[in-house]
C-alpha positions as CSV (number, residue, x, y, z in Angstrom):
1,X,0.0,0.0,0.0
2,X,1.0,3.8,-0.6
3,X,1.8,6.4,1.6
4,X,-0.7,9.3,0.6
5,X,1.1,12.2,0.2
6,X,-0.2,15.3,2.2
7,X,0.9,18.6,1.2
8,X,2.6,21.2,3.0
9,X,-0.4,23.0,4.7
10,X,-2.2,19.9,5.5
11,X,1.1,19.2,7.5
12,X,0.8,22.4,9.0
13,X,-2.7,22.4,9.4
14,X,-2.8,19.1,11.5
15,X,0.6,20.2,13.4
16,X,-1.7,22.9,15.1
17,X,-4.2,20.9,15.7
18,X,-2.5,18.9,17.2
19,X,-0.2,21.5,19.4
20,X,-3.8,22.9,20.5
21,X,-4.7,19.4,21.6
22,X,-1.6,19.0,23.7
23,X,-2.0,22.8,25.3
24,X,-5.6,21.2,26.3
25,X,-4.5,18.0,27.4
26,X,-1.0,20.1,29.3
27,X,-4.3,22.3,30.9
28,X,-6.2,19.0,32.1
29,X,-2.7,17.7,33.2
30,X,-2.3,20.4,35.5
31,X,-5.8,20.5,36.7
32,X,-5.2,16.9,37.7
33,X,-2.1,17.8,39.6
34,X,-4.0,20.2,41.8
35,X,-7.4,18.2,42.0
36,X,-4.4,15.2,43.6
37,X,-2.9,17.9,45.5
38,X,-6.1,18.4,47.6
39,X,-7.0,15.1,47.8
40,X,-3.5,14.1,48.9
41,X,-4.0,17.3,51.6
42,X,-7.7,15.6,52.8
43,X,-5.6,12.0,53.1
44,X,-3.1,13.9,55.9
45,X,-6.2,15.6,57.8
46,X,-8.0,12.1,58.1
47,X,-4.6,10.4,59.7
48,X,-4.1,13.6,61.9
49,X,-8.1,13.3,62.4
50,X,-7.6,9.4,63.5
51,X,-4.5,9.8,65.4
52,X,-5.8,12.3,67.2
53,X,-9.4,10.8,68.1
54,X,-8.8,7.1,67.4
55,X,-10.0,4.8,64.8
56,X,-13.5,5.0,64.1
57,X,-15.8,3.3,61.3
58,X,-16.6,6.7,59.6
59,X,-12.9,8.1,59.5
60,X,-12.0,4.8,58.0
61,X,-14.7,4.7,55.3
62,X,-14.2,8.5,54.8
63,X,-10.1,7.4,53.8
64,X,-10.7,4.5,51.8
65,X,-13.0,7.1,49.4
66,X,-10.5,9.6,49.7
67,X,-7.6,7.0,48.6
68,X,-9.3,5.7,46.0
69,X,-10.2,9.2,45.0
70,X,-6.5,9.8,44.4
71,X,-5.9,6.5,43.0
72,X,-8.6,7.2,40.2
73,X,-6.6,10.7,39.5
74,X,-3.4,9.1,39.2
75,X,-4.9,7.0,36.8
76,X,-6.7,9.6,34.5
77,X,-2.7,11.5,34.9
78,X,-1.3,8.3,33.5
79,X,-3.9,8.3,30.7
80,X,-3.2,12.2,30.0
81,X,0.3,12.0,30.3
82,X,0.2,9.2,27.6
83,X,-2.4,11.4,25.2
84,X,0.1,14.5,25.7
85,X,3.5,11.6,24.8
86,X,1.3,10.5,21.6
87,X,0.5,13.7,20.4
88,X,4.2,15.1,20.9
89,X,5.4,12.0,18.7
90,X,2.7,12.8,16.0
91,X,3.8,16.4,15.9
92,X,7.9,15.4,16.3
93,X,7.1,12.8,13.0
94,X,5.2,16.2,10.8
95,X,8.0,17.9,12.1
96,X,10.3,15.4,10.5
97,X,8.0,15.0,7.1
98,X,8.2,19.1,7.3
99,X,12.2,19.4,6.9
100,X,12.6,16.6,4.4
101,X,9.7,18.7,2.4
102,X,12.1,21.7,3.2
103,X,15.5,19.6,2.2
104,X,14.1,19.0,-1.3
């Protein structure tokens, strides 16, 4: 089978695209960060919380949905993180098609 071959400004026309996906994807990133920062910050108030008062049913329930409220943000991170790796590959390869368009 044969490579189709795109011109110029389709290169550069899906090159922003795609830089505009990772600036949204770099934006979610970031909102992740801080969404696990807080979470991580209510973790350390329910272990001050139980080593102050003592173990109780609630406290423990209340961390176990806490934890596995950051657990489930480090997850969608991963899944971002990978989105923003893919997109910089497809936009390093463009870049590549770009300067051998350029070299001939």
């Amino acid at each position: 089978m044969t490579k189709q071959v795109q011109l110029p400004t389709d290169l550069l026309h899906r090159r922003m695209t795609l830089v505009n996906e990772v600036a949204g994807l770099n934006a979610k990133a970031l909102k992740m960060t801080q969404m696990l920062a807080g979470t991580e910050m209510e973790v350390l108030r329910i272990e001050l919380e139980i080593s102050r008062e003592g173990v109780t049913g609630q406290l423990v329930r209340n961390l176990h949905e806490v934890e596995d409220s950051a657990t489930s943000i480090r997850l969608r991170q991963k899944i971002c993180e990978d989105q923003i790796a893919e997109a910089e590959e497809a936009i390093a390869e463009i870049d590549r098609l770009l300067e051998e368009r350029a070299g001939s």
